[in-house]
VEXDREN-2710 file (C-alpha; in Angstrom, 1 decimal):
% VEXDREN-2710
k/r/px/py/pz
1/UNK/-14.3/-31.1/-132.0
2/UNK/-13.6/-32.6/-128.4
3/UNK/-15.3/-30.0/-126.6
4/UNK/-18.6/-28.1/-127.2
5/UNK/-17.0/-25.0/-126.1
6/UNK/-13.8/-24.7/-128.4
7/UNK/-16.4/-22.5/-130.2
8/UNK/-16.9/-19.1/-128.9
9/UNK/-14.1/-15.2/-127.2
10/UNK/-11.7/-15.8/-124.6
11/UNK/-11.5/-14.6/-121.3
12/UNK/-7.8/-15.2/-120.9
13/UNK/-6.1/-13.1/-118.2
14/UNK/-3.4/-11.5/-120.4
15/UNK/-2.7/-9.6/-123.5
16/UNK/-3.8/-11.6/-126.0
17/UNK/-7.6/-11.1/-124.2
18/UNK/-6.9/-7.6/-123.7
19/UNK/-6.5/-7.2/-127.2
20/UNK/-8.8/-9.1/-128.6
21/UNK/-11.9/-7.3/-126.5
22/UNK/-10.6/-4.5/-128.7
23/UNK/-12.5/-6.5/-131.5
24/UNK/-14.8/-8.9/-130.2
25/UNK/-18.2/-8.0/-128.6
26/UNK/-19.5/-12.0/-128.4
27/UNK/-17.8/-14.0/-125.5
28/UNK/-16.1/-17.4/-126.6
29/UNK/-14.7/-19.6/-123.7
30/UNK/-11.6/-21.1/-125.0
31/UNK/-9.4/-23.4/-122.9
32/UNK/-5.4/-23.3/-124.1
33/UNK/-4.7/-26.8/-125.3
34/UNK/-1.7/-28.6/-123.4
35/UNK/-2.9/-26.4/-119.9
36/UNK/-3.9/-28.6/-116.6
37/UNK/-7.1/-27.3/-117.1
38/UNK/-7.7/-28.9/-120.7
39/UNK/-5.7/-32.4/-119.3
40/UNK/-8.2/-32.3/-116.9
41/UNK/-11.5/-31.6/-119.1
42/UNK/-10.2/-34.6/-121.5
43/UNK/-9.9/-36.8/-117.8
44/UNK/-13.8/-35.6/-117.4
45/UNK/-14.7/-35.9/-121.3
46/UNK/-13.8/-39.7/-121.0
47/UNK/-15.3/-40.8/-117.9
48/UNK/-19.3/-42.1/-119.4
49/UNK/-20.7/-42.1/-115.9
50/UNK/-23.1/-38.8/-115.0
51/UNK/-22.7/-38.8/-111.8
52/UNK/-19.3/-39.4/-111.8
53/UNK/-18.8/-36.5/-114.4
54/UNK/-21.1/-34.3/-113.0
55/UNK/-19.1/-34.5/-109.1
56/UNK/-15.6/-34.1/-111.5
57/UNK/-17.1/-30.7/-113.0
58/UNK/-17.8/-29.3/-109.7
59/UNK/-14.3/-30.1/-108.4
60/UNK/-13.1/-28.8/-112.0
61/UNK/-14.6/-25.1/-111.0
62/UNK/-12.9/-25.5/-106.9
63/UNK/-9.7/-26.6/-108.2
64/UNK/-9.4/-23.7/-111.1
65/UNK/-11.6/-20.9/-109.0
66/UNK/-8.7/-18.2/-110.5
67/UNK/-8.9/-18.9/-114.1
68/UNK/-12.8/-17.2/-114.9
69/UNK/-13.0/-19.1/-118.9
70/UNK/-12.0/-22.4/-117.1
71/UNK/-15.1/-21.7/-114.3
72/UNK/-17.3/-20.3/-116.4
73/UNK/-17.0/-23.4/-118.7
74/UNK/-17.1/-25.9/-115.5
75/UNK/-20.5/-24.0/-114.5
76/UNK/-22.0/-24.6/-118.1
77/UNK/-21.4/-28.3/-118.0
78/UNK/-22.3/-28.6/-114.5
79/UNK/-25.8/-26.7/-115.4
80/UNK/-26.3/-29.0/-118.8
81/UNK/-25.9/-32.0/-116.3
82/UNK/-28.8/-30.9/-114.4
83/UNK/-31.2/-30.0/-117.4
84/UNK/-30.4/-33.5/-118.8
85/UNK/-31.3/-34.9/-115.0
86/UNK/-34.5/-32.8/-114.9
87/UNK/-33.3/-30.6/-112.1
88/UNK/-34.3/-27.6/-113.9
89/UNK/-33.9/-25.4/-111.0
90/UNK/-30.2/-25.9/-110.4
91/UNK/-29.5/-26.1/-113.4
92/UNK/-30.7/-22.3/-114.6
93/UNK/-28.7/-21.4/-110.9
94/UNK/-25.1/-22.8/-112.8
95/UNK/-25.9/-21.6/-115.9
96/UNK/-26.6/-17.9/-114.4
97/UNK/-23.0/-18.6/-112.9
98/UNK/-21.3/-19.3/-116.0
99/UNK/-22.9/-16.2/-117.2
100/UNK/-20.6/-14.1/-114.7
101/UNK/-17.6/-15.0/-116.0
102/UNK/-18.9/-15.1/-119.7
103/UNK/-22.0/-12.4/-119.8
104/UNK/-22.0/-12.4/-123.8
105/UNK/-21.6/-15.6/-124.6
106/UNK/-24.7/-16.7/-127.2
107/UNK/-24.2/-20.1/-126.3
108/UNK/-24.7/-19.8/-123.0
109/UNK/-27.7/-17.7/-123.6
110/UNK/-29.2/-19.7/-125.6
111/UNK/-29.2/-23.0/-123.1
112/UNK/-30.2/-20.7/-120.3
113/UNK/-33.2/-19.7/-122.4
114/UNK/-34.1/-23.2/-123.3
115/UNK/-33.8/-24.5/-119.7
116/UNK/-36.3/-21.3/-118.9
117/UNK/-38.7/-22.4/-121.2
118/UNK/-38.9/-25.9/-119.7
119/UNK/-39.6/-24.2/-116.5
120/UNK/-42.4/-22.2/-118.4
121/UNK/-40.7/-18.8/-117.0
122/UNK/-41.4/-16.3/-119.1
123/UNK/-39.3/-13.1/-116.8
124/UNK/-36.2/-15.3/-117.5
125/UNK/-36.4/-16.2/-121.2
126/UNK/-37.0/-12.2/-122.1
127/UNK/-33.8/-11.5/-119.6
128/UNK/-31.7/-13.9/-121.4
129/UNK/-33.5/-13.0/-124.5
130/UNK/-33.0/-9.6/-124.6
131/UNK/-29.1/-9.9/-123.4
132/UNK/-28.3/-11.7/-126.3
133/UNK/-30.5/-9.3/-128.7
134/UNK/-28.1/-6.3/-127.2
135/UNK/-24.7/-9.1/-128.0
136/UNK/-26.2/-9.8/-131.5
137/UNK/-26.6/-6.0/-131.9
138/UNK/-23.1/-5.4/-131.2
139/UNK/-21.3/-7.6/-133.7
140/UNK/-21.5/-4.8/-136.2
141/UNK/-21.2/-1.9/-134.1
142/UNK/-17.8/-2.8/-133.3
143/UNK/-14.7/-0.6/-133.9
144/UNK/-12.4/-1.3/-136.4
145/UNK/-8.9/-2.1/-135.3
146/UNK/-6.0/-0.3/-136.0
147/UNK/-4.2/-1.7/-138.9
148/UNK/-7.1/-4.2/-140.1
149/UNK/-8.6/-2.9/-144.2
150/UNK/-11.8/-1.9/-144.5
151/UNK/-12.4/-5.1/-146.7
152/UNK/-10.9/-7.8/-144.0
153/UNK/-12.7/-5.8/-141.2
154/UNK/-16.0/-5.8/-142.9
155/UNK/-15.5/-9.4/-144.3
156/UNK/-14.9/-10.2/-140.0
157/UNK/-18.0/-8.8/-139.3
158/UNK/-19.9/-10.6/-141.8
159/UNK/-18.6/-13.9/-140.8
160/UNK/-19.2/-13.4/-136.6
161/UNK/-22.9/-12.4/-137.8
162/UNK/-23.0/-15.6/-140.0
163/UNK/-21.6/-17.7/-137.0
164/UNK/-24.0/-16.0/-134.1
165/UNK/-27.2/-15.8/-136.5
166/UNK/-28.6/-19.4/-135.4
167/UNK/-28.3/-17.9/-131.8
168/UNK/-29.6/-14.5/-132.3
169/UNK/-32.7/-16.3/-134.4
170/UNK/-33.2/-18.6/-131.4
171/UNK/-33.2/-16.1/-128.8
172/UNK/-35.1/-13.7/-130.6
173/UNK/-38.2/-16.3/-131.3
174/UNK/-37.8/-17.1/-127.7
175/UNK/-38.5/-13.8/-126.6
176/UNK/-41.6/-13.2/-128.8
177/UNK/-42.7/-16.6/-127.4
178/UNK/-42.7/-15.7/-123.9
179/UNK/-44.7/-12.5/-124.9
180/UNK/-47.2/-14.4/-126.7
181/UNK/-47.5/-16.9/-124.2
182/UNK/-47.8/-14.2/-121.1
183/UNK/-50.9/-13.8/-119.0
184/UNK/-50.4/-11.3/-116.9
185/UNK/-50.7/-7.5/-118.9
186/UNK/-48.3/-5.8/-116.7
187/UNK/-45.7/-8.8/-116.9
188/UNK/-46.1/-8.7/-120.7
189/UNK/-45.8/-5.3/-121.2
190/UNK/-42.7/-5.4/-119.2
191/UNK/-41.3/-7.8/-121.7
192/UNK/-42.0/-5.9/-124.2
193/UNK/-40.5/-3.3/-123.4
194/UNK/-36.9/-5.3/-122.8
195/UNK/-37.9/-7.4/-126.7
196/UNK/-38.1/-3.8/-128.3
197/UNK/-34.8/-2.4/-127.9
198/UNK/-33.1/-5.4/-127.8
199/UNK/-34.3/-6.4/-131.3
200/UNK/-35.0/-3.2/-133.3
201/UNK/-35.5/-5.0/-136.4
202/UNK/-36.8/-7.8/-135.5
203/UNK/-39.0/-10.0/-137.7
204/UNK/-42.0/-10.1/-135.0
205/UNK/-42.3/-6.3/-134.9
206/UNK/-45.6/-5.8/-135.5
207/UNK/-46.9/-8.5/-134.2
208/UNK/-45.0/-7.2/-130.7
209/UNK/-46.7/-3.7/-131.6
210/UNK/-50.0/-5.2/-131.6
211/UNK/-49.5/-6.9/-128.3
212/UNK/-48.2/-3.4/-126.9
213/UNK/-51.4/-1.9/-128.3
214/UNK/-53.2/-4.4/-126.5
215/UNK/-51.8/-4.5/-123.5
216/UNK/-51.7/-0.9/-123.1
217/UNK/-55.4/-0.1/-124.1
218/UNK/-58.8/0.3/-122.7
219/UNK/-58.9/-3.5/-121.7
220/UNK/-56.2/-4.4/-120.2
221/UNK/-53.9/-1.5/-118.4
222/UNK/-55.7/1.6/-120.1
223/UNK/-52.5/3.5/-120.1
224/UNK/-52.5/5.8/-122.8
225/UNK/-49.5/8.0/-121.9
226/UNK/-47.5/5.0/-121.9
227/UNK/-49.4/3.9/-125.0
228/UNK/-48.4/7.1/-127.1
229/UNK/-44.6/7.0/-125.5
230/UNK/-44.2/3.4/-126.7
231/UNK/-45.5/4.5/-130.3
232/UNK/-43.0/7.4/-130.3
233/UNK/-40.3/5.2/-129.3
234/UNK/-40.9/2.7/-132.2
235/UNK/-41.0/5.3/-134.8
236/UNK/-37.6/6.4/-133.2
237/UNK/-35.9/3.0/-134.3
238/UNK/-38.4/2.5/-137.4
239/UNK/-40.0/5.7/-138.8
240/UNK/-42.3/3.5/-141.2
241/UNK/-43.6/1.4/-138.6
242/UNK/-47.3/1.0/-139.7
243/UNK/-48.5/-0.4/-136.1
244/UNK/-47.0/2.8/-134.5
245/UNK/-47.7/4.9/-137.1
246/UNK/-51.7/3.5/-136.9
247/UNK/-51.4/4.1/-133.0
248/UNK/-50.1/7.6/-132.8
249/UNK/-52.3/8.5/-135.8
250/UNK/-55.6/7.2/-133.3
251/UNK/-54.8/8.5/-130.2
252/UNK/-54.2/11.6/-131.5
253/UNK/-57.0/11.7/-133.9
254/UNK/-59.4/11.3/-131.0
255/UNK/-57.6/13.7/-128.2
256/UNK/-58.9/17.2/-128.1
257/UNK/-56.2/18.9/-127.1
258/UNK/-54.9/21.9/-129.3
259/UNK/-52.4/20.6/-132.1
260/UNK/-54.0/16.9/-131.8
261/UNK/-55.7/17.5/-135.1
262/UNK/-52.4/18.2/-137.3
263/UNK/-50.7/15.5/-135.2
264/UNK/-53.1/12.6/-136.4
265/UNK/-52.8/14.2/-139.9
266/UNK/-49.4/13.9/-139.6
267/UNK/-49.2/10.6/-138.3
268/UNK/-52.0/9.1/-141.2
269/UNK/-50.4/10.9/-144.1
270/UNK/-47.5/8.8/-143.4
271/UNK/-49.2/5.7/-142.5
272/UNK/-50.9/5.9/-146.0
273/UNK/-47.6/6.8/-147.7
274/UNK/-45.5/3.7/-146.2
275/UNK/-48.9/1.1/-146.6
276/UNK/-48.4/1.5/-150.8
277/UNK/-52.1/0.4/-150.8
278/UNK/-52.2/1.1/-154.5
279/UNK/-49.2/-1.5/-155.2
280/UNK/-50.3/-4.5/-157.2
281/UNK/-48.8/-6.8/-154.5
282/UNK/-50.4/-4.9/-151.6
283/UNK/-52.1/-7.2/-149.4
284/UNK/-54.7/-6.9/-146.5
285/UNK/-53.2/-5.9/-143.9
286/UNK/-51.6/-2.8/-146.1
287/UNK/-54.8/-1.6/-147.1
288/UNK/-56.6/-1.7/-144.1
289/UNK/-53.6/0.4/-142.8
290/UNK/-54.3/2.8/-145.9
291/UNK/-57.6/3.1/-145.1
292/UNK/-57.4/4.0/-141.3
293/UNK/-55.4/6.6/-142.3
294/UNK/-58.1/8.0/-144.9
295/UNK/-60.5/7.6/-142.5
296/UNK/-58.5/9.2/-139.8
297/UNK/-57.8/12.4/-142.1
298/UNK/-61.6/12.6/-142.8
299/UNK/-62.6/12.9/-139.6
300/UNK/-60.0/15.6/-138.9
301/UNK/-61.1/17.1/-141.5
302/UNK/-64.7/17.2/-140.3
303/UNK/-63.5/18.6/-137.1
304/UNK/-61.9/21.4/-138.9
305/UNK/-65.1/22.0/-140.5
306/UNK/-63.3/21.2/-143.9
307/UNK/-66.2/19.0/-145.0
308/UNK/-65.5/18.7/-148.7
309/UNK/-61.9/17.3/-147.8
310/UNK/-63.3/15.1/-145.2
311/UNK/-65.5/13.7/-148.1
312/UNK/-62.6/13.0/-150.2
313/UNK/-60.7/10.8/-147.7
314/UNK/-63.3/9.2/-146.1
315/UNK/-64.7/8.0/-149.8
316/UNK/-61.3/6.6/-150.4
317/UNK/-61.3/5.2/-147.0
318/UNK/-64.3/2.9/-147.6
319/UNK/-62.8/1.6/-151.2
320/UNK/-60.3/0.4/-149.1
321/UNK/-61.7/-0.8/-146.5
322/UNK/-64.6/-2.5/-147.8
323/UNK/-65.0/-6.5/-147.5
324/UNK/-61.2/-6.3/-145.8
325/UNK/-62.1/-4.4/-142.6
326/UNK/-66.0/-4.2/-141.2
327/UNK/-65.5/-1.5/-138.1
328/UNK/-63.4/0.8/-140.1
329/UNK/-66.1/0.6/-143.0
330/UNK/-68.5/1.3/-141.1
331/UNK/-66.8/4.3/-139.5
332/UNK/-66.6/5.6/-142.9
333/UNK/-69.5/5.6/-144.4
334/UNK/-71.0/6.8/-141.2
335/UNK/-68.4/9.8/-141.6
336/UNK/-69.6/9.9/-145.3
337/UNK/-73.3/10.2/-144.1
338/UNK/-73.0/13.1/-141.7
339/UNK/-70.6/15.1/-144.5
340/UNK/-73.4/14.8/-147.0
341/UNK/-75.9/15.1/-144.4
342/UNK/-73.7/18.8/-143.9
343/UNK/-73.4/19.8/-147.4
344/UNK/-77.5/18.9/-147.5
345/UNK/-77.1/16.1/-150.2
346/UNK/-79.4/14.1/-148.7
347/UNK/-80.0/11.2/-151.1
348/UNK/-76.2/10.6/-151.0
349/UNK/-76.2/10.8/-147.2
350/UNK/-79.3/8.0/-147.1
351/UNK/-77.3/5.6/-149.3
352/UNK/-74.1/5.4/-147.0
353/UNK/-76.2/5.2/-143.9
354/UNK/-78.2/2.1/-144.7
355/UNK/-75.1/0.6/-145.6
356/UNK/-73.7/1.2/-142.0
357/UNK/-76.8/0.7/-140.4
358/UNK/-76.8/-2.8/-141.4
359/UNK/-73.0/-3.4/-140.1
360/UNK/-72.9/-4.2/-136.4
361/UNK/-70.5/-2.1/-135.0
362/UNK/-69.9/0.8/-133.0
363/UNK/-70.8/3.3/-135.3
364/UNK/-74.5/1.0/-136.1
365/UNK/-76.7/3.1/-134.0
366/UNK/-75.7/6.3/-134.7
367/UNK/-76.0/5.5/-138.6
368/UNK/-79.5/4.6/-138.1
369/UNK/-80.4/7.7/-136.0
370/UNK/-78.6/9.7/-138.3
371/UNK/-80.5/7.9/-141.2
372/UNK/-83.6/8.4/-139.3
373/UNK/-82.7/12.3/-139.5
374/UNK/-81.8/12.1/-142.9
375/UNK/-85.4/10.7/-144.5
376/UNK/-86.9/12.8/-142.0
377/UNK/-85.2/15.7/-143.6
378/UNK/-86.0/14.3/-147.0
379/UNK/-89.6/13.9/-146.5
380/UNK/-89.6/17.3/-145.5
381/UNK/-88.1/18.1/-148.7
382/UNK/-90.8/16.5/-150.7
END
């Protein structure tokens, strides 16, 4: 083709744009061949001078102010002139312009965000990230036009989501990049709250979950209200999200408020249940999940004073977690050690706590004053 932008939806000032909006939820610029303003791109297309093209472009947007497609087209090309010049700072100013006449138009996104990454700001690749996540979202939520099959309106669909997938890949990498690459917690969690709507299902969900959990907790902006309402929103848009599941299941687990308990229960149950630890391909990562949730379960349990349960799941906690997941490990066989220690089997009780006395961890100290309580009571014994 002559021109990059014969290529995505019209904003033509007439009935043929009217009724095409009906349809169409990704912008395409489209300039009518034969009109002065294509005569006068192929004018600009042939002139090899940058300079010279770059002064014709700007007098391209004055001369055709009234026609939006033919400006926000004029402001595209203008903005690629600068990012190929270096002028990085104009250029994401003209590309922001073409945005106004075209605001969902994946192309457009996309260049901004690559011109945003060259300037290494993070705000404005998760803006034009998330803007395109909510455009690539909308290709199938479209209404079906009167008179258009069912098999020619879902055959449309499939080919606009074929055409914009490049994009919507692009943009949604982008915006897990910027989060990854974000120092500051309060900026990060800011962008992750724009990523997670904007791609629901996206590919880096976990890994965004984790950063949430992250950047919410105890070390960074120890907000646990907002840590618990992200969680809920997750599982709102994916009800077998392990990270969410895990999150909700250990706040709740370790809040003492009345309900709490059956909460976390809740929560692990289901984190267990979506994990499939048990399935021959299960892999790390699903097991340690499986066993958090054991773990979390026995030490509800223990709470409820239900010690023989709590023995149960915390057993099956530390199959799973053993050589995959050291901290959780430990937490169950301390767990382990104090149910025994309960139910007076003492020998059992010694033989978990010497195993997590040797495991640095949180749970190391109390295992070996526990221990220490447990030969004490066994030399008693004797």
């Amino acid at each position: 083709m002559r021109r990059s932008f014969i290529l995505v939806t019209a904003v033509f000032l007439s009935l043929t744009f009217l009724s095409m909006q009906a349809i169409a939820q990704v912008d395409r610029i489209v300039i009518a061949a034969g009109t002065d303003e294509d005569k006068a791109l192929t004018v600009i297309g042939n002139e090899q001078d940058p300079q010279k093209k770059l002064a014709m472009y700007e007098e391209f947007v004055q001369k055709f102010s009234a026609n939006p497609a033919a400006v926000a087209y004029g402001d595209w090309q203008i903005s690629q002139a600068y990012q190929a010049s270096g002028d990085l700072t104009k250029a994401l100013d003209y590309g922001d312009k073409a945005l106004v006449g075209s605001p969902h138009n994946l192309d457009i996104l996309v260049s901004q965000a690559s011109i945003a990454q060259q300037l290494k700001n993070n705000a404005k690749i998760m803006d034009y990230a998330a803007k395109g996540g909510q455009v690539c979202q909308s290709i199938a939520k479209q209404p079906k036009p009167d008179g258009m099959s069912d098999e020619e309106f879902a055959k449309n669909i499939n080919d606009e989501k074929t055409a914009a997938q490049s994009n919507c890949d692009f943009l949604e990498t982008s915006g897990f990049n910027a989060i990854a690459g974000e120092n500051d917690p309060k900026a990060r969690m800011a962008e992750i709250e724009q990523f997670t709507p904007a791609f629901p299902d996206s590919k880096f969900g976990d890994q965004v979950s984790n950063y949430a959990m992250y950047t919410l907790g105890p070390g960074q902006l120890n907000d646990q209200a907002r840590l618990v309402a992200y969680g809920e929103k997750i599982l709102a848009t994916n009800p077998n999200s392990p990270t969410a599941l895990l999150l909700l299941a250990n706040y709740y687990g370790d809040d003492s408020k009345p309900g709490s308990v059956a909460k976390a229960i809740t929560y692990s149950e289901k984190l267990i249940e979506v994990s499939k630890a048990d399935a021959p391909d299960a892999d790390k990562a699903h097991k340690i999940y499986a066993g958090v949730g054991h773990n979390t379960i026995g030490f509800a349990d223990l709470k409820q004073e239900k010690t023989a349960a709590a023995i149960t799941e915390l057993k099956a906690a530390a199959e799973l977690l053993k050589g995959q997941e050291d901290q959780q490990y430990a937490r169950a066989l301390y767990g382990l050690g104090f149910a025994y220690g309960k139910l007076n089997k003492l020998t059992e009780a010694r033989d978990v706590l010497t195993q997590a006395a040797a495991i640095q961890s949180p749970w190391q100290s109390m295992s070996k004053d526990l221990l220490a309580k447990v030969n004490g009571a066994r030399a008693k014994g004797k």
